[in-house]
TORPATOR-516204 format. One record per residue: x, y, z of N, C-alpha, C in turn; residue number from 1. Coordinates in steps of 0.02 Angstrom, whole numbers, plus 50000, padded with zeros to 5 digits. Atoms other than C-alpha are relative to their C-alpha. Layout:
# TORPATOR-516204
(pt (X,Y,Z),(X,Y,Z),(X,Y,Z),NUM),
...
//
This chain:
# TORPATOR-516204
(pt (49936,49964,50001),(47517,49777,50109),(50058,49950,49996),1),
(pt (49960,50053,49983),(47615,49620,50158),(49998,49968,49934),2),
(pt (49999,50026,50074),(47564,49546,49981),(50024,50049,49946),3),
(pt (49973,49960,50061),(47613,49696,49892),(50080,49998,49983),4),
(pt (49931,50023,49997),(47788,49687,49958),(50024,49951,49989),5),
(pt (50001,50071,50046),(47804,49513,49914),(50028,49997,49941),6),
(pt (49994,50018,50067),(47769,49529,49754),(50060,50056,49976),7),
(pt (49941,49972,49997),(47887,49684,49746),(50072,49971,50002),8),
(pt (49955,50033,49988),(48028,49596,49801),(49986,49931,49948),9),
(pt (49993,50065,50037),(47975,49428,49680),(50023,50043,49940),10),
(pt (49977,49967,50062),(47988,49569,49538),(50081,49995,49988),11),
(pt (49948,49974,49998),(48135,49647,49594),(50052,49921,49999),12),
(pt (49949,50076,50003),(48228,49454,49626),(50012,50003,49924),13),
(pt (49994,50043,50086),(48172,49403,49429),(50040,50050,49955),14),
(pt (49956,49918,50041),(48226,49585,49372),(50092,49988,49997),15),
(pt (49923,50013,50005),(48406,49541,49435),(50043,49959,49984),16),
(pt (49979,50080,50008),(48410,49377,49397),(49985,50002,49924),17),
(pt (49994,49984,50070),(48379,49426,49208),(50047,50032,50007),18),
(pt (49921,49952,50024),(48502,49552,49205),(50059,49943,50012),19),
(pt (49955,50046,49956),(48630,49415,49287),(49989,49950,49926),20),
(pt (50022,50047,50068),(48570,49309,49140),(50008,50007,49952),21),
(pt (49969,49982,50074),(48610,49418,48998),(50051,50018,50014),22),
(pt (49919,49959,49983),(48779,49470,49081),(50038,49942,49980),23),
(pt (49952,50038,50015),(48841,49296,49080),(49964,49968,49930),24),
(pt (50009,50021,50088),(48756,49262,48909),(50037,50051,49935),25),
(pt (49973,49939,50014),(48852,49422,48842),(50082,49972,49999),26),
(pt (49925,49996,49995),(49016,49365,48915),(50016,49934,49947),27),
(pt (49974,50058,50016),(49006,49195,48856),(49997,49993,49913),28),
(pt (49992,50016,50090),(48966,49224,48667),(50063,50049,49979),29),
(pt (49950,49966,50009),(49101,49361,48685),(50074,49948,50003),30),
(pt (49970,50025,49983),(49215,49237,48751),(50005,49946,49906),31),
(pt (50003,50043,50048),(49161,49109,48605),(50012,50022,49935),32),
(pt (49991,49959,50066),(49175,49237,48480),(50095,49994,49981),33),
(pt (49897,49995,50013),(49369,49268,48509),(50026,49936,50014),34),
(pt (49961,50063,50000),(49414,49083,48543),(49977,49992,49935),35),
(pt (50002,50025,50083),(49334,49049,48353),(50045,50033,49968),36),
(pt (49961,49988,50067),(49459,49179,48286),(50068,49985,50025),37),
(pt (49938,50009,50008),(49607,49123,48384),(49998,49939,49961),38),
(pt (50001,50073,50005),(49546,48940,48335),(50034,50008,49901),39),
(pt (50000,49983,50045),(49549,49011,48152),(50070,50025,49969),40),
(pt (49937,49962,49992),(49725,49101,48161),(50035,49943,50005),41),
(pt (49950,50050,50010),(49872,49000,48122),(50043,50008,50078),42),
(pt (49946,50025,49937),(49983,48938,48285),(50055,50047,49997),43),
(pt (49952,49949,49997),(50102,49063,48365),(50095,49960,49953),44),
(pt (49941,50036,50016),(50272,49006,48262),(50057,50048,50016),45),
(pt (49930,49969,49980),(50435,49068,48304),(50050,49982,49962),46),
(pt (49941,50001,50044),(50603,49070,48218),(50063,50047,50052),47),
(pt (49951,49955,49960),(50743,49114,48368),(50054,50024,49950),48),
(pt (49956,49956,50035),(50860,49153,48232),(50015,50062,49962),49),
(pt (50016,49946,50048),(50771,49279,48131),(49960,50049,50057),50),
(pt (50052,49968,49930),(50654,49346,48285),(50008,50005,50042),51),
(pt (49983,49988,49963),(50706,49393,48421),(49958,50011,50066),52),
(pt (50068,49993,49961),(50548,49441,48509),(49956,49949,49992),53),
(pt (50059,50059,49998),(50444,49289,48437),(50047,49935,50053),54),
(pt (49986,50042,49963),(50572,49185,48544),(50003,50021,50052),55),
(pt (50010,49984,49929),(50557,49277,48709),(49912,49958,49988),56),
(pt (50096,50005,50015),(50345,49263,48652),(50007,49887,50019),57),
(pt (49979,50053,49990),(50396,49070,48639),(50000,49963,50082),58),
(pt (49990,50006,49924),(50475,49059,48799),(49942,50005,50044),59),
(pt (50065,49992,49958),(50320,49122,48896),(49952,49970,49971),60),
(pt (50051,50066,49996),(50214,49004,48795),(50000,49954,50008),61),
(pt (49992,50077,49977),(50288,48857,48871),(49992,49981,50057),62),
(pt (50006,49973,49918),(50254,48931,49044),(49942,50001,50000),63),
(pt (50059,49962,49987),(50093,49012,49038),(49956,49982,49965),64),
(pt (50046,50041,50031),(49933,48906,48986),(49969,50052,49964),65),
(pt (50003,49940,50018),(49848,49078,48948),(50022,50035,49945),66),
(pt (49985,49982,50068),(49947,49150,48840),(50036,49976,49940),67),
(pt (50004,50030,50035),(49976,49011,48755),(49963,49991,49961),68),
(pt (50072,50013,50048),(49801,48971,48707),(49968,50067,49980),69),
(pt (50031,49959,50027),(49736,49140,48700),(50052,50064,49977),70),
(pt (49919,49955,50001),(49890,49245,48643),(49972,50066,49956),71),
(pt (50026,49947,50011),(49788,49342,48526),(49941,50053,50022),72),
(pt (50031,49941,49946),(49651,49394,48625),(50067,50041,50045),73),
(pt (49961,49961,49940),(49786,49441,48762),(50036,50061,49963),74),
(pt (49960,49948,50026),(49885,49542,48632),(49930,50081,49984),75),
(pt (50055,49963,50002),(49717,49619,48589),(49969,50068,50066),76),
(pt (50024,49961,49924),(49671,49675,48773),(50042,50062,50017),77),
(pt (49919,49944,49979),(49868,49751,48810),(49973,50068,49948),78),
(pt (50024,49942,50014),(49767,49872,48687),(49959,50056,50021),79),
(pt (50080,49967,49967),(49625,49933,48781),(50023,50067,50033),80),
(pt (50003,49947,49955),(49613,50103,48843),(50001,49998,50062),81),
(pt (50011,50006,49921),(49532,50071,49002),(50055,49978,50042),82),
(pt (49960,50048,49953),(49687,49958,49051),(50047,50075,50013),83),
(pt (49933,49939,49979),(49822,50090,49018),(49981,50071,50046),84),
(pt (50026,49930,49937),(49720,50231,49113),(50026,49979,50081),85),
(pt (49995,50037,49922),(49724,50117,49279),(50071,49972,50011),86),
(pt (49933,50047,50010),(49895,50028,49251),(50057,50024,49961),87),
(pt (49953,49954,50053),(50064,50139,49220),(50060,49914,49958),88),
(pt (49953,50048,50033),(50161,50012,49091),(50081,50021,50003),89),
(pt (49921,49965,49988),(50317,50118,49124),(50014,49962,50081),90),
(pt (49981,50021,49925),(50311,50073,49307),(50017,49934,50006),91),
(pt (50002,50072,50003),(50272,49906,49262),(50047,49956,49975),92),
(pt (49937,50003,50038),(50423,49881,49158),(50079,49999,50036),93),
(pt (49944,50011,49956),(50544,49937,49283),(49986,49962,50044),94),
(pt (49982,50042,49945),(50481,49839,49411),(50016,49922,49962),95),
(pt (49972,50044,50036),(50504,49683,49272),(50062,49983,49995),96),
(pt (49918,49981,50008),(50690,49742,49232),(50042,49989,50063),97),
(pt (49962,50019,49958),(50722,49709,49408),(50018,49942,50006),98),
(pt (49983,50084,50003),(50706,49518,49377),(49930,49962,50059),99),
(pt (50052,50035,49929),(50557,49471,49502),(49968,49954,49969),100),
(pt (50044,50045,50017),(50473,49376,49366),(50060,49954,49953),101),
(pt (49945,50033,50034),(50583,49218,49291),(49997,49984,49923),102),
(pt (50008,50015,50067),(50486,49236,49131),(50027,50052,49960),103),
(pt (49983,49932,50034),(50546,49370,48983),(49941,50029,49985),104),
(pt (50062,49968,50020),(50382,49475,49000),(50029,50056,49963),105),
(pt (49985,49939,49994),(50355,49641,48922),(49943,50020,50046),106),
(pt (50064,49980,49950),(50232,49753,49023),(49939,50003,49996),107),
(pt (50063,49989,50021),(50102,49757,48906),(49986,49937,50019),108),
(pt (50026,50072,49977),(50084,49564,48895),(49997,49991,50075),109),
(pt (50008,50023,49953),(50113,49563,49079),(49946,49997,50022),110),
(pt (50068,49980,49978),(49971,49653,49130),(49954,49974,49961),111),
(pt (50030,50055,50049),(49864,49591,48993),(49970,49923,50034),112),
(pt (49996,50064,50002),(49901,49412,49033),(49979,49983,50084),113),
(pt (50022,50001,49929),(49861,49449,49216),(49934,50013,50021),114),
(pt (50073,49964,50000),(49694,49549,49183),(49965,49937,49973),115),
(pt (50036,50067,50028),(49635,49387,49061),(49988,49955,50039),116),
(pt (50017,50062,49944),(49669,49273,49204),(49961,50017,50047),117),
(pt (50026,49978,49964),(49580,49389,49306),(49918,49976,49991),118),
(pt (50066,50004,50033),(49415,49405,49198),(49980,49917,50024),119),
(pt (50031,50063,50010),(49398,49205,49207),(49994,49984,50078),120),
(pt (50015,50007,49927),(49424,49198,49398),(49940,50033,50024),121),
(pt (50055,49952,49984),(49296,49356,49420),(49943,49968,49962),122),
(pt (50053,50027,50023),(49184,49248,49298),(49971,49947,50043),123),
(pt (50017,50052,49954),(49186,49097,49414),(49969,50015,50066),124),
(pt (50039,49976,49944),(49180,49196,49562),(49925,50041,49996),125),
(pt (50059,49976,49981),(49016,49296,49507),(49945,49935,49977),126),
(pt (50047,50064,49998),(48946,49123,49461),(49991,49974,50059),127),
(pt (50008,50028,49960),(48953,49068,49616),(49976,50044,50057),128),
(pt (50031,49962,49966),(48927,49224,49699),(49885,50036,49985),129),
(pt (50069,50003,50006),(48753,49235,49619),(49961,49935,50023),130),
(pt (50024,50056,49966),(48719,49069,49674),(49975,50005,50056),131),
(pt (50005,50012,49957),(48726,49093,49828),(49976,50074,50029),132),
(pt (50022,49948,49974),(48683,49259,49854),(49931,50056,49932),133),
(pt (50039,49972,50070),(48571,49307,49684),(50007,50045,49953),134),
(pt (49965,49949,50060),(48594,49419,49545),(50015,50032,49994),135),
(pt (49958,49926,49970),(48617,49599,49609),(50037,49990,50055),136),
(pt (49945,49992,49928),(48707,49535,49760),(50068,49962,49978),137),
(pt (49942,50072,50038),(48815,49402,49657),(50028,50064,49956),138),
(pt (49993,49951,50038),(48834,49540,49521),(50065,50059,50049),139),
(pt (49977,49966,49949),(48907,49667,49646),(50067,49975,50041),140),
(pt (49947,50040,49991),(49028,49546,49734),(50048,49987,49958),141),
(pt (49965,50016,50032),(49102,49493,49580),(50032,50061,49975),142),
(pt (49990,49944,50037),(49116,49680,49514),(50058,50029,50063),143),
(pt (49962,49981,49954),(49210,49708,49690),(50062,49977,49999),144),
(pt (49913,50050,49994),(49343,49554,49679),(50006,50027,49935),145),
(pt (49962,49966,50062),(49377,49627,49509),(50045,50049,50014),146),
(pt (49975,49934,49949),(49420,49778,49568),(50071,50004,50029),147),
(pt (49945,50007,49968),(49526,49752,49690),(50054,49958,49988),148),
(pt (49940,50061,50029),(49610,49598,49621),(50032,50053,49947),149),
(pt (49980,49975,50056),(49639,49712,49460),(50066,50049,50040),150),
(pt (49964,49959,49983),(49729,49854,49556),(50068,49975,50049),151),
(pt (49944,50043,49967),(49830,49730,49649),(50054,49978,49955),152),
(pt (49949,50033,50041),(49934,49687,49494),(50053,50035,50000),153),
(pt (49942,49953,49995),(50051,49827,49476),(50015,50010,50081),154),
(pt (49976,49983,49920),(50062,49845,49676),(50013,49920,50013),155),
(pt (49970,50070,49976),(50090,49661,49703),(50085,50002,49966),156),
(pt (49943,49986,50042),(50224,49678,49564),(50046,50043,50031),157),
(pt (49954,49921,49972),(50313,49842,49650),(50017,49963,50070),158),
(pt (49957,50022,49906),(50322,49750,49848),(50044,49942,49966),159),
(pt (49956,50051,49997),(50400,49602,49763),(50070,50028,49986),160),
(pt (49929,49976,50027),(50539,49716,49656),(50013,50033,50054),161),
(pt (49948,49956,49939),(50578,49817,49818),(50001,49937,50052),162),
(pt (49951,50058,49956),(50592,49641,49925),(50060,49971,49957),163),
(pt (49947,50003,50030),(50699,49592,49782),(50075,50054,49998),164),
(pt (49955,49937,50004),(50801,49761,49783),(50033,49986,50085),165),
(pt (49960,49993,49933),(50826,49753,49977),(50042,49930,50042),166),
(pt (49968,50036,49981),(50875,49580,49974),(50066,50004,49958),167),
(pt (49925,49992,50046),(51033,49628,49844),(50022,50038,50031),168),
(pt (49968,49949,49927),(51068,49763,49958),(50055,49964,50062),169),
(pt (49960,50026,49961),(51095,49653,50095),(50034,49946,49984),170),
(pt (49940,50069,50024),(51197,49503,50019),(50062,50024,49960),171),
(pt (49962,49960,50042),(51286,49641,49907),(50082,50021,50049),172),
(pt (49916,49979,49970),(51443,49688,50042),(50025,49926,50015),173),
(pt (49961,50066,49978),(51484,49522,50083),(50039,49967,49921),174),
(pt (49963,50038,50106),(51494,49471,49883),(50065,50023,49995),175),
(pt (49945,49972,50024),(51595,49615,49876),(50048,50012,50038),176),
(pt (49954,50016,49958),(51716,49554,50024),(50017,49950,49965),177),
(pt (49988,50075,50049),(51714,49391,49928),(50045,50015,49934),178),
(pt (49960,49973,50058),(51790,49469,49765),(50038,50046,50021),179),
(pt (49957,49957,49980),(51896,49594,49858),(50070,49945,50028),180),
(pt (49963,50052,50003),(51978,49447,49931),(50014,49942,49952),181),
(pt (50012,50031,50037),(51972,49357,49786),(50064,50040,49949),182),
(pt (49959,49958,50001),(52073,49497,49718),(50064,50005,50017),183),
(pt (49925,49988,49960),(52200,49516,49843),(50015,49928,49988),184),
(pt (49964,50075,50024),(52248,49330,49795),(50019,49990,49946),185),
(pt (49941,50000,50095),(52306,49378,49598),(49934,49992,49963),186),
(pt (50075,50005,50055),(52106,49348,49525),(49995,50052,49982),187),
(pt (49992,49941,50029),(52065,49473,49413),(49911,50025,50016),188),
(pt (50065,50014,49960),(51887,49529,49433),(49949,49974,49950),189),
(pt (50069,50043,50025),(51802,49444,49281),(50009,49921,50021),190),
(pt (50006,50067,49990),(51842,49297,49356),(49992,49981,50089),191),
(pt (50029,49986,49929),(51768,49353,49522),(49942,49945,49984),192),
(pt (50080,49999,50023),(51601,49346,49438),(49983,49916,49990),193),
(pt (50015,50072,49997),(51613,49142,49402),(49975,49961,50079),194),
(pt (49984,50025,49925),(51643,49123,49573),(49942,50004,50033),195),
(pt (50058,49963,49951),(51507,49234,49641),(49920,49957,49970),196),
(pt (50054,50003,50049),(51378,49157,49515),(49984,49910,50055),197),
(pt (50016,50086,49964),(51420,48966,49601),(49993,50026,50069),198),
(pt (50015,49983,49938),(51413,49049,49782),(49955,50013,50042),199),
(pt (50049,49971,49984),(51256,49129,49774),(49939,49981,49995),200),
(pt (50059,50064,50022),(51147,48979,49724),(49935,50013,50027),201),
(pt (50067,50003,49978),(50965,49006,49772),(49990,50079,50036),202),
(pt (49991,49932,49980),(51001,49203,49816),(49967,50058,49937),203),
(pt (50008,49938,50049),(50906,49355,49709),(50069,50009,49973),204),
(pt (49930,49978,50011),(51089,49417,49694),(50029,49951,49941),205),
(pt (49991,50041,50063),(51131,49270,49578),(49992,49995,49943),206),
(pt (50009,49997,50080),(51025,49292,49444),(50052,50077,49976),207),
(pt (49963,49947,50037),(51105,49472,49428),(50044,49979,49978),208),
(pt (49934,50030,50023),(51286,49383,49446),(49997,49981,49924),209),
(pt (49987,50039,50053),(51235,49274,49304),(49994,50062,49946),210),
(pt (50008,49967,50065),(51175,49441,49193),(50063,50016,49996),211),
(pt (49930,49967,49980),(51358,49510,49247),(50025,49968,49947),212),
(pt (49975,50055,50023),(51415,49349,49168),(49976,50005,49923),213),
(pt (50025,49998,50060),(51322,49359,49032),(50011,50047,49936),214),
(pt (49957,49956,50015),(51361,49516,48976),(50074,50014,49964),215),
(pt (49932,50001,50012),(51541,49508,48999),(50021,49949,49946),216),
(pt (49968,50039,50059),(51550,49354,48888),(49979,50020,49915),217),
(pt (50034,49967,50079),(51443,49442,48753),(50039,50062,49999),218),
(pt (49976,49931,50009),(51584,49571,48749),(50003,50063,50034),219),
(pt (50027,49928,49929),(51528,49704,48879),(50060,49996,50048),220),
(pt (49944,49980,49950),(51661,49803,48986),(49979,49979,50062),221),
(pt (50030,50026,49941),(51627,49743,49172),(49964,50077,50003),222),
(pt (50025,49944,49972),(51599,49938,49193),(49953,50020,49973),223),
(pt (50052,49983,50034),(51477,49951,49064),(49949,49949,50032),224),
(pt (50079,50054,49974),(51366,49792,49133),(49994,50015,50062),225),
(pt (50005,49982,49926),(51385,49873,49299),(49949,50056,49988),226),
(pt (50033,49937,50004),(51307,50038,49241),(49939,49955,49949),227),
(pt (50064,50026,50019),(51163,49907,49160),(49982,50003,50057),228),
(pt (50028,50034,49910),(51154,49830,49347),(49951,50056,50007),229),
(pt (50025,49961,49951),(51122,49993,49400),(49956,50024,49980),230),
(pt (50072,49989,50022),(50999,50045,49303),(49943,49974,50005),231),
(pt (50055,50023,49997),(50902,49912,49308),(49968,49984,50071),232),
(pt (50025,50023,49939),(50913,49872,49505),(49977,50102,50030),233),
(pt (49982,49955,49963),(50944,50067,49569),(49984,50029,50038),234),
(pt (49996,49976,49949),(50990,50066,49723),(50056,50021,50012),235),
(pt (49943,49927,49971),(51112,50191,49817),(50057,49920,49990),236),
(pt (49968,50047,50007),(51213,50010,49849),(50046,49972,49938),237),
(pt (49973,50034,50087),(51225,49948,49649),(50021,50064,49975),238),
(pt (49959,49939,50014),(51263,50122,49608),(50087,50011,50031),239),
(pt (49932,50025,49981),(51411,50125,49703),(50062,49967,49992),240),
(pt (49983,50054,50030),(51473,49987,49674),(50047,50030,49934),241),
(pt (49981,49927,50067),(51470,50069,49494),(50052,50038,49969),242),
(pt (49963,49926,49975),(51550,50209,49542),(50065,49980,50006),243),
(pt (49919,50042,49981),(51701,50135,49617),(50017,49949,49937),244),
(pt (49981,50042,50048),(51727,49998,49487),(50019,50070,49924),245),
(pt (50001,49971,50050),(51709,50152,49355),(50086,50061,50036),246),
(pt (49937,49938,49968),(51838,50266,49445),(50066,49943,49999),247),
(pt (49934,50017,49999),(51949,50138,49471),(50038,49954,49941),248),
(pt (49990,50028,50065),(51975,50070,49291),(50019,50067,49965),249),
(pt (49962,49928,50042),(51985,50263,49229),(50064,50006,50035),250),
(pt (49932,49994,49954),(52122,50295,49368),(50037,49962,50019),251),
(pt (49956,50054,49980),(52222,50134,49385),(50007,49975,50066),252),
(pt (49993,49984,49928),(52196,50117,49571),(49961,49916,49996),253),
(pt (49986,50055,49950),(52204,49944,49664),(49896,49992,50010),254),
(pt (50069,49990,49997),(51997,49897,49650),(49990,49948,50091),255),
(pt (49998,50060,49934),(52025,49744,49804),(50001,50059,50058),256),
(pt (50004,49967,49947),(52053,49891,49922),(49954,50042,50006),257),
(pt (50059,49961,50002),(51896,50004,49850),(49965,49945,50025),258),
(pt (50042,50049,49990),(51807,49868,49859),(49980,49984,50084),259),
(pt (49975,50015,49911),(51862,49812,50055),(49963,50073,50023),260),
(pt (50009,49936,49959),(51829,50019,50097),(49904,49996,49985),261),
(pt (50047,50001,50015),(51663,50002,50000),(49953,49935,50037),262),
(pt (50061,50066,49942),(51581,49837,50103),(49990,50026,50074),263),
(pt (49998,49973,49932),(51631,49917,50256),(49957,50063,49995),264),
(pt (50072,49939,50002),(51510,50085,50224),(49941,49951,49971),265),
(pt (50062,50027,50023),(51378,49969,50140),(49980,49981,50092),266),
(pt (50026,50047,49927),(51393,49870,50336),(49975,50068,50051),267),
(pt (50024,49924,49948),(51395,50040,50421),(49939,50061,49983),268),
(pt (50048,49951,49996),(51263,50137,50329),(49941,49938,50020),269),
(pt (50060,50052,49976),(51141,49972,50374),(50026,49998,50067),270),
(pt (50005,49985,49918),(51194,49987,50546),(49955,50054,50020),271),
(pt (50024,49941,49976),(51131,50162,50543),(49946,49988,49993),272),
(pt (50062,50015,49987),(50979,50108,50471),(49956,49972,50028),273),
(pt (50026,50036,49935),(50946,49987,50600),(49988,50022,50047),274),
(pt (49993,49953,49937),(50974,50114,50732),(49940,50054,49981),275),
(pt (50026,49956,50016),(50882,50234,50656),(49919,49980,50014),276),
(pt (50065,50022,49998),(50715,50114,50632),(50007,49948,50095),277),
(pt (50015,50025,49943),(50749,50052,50803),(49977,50037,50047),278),
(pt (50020,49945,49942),(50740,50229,50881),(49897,50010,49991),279),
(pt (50071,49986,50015),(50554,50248,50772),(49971,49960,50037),280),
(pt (50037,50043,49959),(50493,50098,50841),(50001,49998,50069),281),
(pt (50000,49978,49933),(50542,50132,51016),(49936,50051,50016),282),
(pt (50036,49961,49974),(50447,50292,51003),(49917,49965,49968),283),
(pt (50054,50005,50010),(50300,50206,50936),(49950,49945,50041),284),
(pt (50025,50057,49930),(50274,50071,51067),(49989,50052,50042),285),
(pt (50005,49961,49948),(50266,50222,51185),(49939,49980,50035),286),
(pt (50056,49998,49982),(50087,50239,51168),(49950,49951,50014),287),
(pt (50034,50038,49980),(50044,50083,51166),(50005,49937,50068),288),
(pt (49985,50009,49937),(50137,50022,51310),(49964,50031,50068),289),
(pt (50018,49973,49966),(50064,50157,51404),(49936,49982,50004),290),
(pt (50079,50032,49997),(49885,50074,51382),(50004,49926,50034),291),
(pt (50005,50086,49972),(49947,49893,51425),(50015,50031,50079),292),
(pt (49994,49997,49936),(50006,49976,51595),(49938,50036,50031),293),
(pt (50071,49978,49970),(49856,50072,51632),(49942,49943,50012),294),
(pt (50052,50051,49979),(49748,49908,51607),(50027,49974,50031),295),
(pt (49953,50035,49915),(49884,49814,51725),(49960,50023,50052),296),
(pt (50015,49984,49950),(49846,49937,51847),(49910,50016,50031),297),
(pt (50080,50012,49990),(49650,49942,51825),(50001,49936,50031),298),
(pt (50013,50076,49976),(49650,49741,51844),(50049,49997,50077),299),
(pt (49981,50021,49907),(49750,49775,52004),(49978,50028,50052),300),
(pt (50026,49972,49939),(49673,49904,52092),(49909,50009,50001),301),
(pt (50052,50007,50022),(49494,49858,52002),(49973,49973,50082),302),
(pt (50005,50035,49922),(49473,49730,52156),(49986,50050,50054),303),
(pt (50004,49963,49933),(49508,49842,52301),(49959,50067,49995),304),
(pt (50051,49963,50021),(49377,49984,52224),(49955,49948,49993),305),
(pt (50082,50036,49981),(49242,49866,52217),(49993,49983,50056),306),
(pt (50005,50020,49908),(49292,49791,52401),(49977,50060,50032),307),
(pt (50016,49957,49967),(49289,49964,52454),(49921,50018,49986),308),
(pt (50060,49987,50013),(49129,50008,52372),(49941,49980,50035),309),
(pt (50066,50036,49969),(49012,49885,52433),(50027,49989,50059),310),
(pt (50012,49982,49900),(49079,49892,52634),(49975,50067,49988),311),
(pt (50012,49933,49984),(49056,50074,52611),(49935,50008,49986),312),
(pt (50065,49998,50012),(48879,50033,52546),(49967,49966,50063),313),
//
């Protein structure tokens, strides 16, 4: 019986350990297949004057080893069914537009270029996970960190654009104390925006400044690159903002004093919210306070129940 199982189990090992054998013999002529036709394919060339998109494409191949070398596989993949089922490119796009990444992606290449780097990590890791653990268990592992690494791209992407969003939030009333006073001293307010751009050095908030900047010198009304801002950040805050700058350019009205009324509700509705998440958290320590004092009072009256116990025995 003991020899039958044995050999059972020697089957079942070699059984998985073939399969494991044609998986990475599968990937790797797949792999060799599409490096012969990028090898074959003439070098990505660009022309920023005539192309507009082959010099963003440019840009990110001076960054990104990846989609440098394999640019046509990667463009290839951003095709795949399977990706766009699992991965909304719309979502993926706005959270881009917020600025979290310093390269000019679009969403397809993003994801893409994230999934490719994936595949070669998940290749390494089920090499090593079969190593050490054998072919259906190595197999399995690697099919897991895929997985989860994969679905992590668009959600890694989304916590960074809302820590980005809530740090413009909070640096956003003070800016706009800074140019309100800036204001009330005879500055006009495109020449806030120089100001704010050198102020805000190593701040999320900066790069926006600089689009502000950017913008405005390419012609753009401040109120029109404001209603970009807001689109592309939108929050209740950059809206605002907005708002007031747009009202007070239609209606001639004094912007240094919107401005001043407007930092002061940005400071006071984040007061509220502080208050607000201070009351939740109060009530949520309740319950667990109420456990640290119950074990207090076990470890204090634990003692004098066992003293009593054993005299009374």
């Amino acid at each position: 019986m003991i020899l039958a199982n044995n050999q059972l189990l020697a089957n079942t090992t070699a059984c998985g350990t073939l399969i494991s054998s044609v998986l990475f013999a599968l990937a790797i002529a797949w792999i060799a297949v599409n490096v012969l036709k990028i090898i074959k394919q003439s070098e990505l060339r660009v022309n920023a004057r005539q192309d507009f998109d082959a010099s963003r494409r440019q840009k990110i191949a001076k960054v990104d080893a990846s989609y440098r070398s394999f640019y046509t596989l990667i463009i290839e993949l951003a095709q795949w069914g399977w990706v766009r089922k699992f991965v909304s490119f719309e979502r993926v796009g706005k959270h881009l537009q917020v600025g979290v990444e310093p390269l000019p992606w679009n969403a397809q290449e993003y994801v893409a270029t994230k999934t490719f780097d994936l595949l070669l990590q998940t290749l390494i890791v089920l090499m090593i996970a079969v190593w050490l653990r054998g072919g259906v268990g190595g197999f399995i592992l690697g099919a897991i960190y895929f997985a989860v690494m994969f679905f992590s791209i668009e959600r890694s992407l989304a916590q960074r654009a809302n820590v980005h969003r809530r740090q413009i939030d909070q640096r956003l009333p003070y800016a706009i104390d800074l140019m309100a006073l800036m204001m009330s001293a005879g500055a006009t307010i495109h020449q806030t925006i120089p100001v704010m751009v050198r102020e805000t050095k190593g701040h999320p908030i900066n790069r926006e400044f600089k689009r502000l900047q950017s913008s405005i010198e390419g012609g753009s009304k401040f109120e029109d690159a404001l209603l970009e801002l807001r689109e592309r950040i939108g929050t209740d805050a950059v809206s605002e903002l907005a708002i007031v700058v747009k009202q007070g350019v239609a209606q001639g009205t004094p912007l240094a004093d919107s401005f001043l009324n407007l930092a002061e509700q940005m400071r006071l509705r984040r007061s509220q919210v502080a208050e607000k998440a201070a009351g939740k958290a109060q009530t949520m320590i309740t319950f667990p306070a109420m456990l640290v004092m119950v074990a207090c009072l076990i470890i204090i009256v634990a003692p004098f129940g066992v003293s009593v116990l054993y005299n009374g025995m």
